[in-house]
VMD Tcl script that draws the C-alpha trace (Angstrom):
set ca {
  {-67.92 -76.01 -86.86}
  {-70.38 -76.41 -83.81}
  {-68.31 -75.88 -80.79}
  {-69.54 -79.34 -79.05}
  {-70.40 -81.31 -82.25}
  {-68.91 -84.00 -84.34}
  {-66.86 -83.09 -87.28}
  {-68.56 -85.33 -90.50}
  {-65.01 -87.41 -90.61}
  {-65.22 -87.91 -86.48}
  {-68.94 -89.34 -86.59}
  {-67.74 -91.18 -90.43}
  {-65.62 -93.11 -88.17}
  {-68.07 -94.22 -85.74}
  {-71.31 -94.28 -86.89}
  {-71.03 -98.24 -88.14}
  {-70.43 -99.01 -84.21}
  {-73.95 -97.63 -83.19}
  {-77.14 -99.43 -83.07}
  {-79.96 -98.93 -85.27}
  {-78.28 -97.35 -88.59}
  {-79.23 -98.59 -91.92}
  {-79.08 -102.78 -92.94}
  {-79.04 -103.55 -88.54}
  {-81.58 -105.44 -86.86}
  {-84.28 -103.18 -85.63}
  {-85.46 -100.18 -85.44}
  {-83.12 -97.41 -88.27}
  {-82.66 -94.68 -85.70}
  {-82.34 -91.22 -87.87}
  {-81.22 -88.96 -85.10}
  {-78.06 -91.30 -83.92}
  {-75.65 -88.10 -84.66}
  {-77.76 -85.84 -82.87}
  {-78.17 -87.96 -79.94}
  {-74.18 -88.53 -79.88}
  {-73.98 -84.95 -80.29}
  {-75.93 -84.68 -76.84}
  {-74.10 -86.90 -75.19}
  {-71.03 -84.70 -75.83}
  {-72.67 -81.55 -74.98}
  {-73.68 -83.11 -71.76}
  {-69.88 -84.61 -70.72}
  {-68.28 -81.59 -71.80}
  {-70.36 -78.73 -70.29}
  {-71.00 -80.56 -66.91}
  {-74.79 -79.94 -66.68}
  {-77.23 -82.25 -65.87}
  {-79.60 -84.36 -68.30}
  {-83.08 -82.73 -67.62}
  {-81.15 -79.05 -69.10}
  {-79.65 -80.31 -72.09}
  {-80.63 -77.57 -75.00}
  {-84.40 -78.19 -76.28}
  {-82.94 -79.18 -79.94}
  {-81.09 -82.43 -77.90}
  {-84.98 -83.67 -77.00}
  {-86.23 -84.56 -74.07}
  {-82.84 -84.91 -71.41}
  {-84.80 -87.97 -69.69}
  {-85.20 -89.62 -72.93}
  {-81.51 -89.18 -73.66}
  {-80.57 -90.59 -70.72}
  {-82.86 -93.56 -71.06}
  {-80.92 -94.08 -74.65}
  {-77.49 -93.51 -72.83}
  {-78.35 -95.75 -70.49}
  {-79.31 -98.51 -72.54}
  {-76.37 -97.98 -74.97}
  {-74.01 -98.31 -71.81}
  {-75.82 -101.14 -70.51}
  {-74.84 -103.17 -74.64}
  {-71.77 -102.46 -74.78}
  {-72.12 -99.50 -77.46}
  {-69.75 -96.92 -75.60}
  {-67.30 -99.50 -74.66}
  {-67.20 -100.33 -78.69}
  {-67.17 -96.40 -79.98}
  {-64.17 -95.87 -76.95}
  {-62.04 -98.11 -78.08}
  {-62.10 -96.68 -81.86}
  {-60.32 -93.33 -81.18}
  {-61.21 -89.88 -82.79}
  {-59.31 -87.47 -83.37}
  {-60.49 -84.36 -81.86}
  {-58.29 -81.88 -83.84}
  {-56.87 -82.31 -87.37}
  {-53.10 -82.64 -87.42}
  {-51.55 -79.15 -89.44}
  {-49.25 -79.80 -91.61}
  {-46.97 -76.99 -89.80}
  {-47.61 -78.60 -86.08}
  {-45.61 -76.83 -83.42}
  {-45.35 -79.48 -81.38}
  {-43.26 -81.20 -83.85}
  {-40.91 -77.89 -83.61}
  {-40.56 -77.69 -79.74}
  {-39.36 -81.09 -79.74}
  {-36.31 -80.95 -82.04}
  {-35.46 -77.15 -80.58}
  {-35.11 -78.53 -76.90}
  {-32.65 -81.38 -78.44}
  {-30.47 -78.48 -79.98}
  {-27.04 -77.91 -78.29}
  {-26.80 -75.32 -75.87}
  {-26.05 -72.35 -76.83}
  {-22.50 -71.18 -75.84}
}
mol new
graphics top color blue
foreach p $ca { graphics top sphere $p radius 0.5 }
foreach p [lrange $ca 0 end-1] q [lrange $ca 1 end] { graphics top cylinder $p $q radius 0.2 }
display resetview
């Protein structure tokens, strides 16, 4: 898995809330994922838009989109439709920490 990309069942889950995909009114944007994807990279390493990676496009371009996008509403949608950023294990440890502090002490 890419270290600051979507997972196919996180962007599954809100890729109907984004302008321009398929059947919309407008123009069908292909690179919707991608752009997400650099919107992510951007938030979660700190750096500014002009030195987002050359595969992102051009980081004034993307934050034209963002812009626009935050202007409609589009993050406000996607934020309120959570994502999972892990998968739940079926062994979870935090599941195990809770019922071991609620054990009697030991005597």
């Amino acid at each position: 898995m890419r270290r600051f990309g979507l997972r196919d069942d996180q962007w599954e889950r809100i890729k109907h809330l984004l302008p321009g995909r398929e059947g919309s009114v407008g123009v069908t944007a292909a690179d919707n994922r991608l752009f997400v994807e650099a919107v992510l990279y951007r938030y979660r390493t700190g750096m500014p838009w002009r030195d987002l990676p050359e595969r992102f496009g051009d980081g004034t371009k993307v934050l034209l989109r963002f812009s626009r996008w935050a202007k409609s509403g589009v993050w406000e949608r996607v934020s309120q439709h959570p994502v999972r950023t892990e998968p739940r294990r079926k062994n979870d440890n935090r599941d195990r920490r809770k019922t071991a502090s609620r054990s009697p002490p030991r005597r």
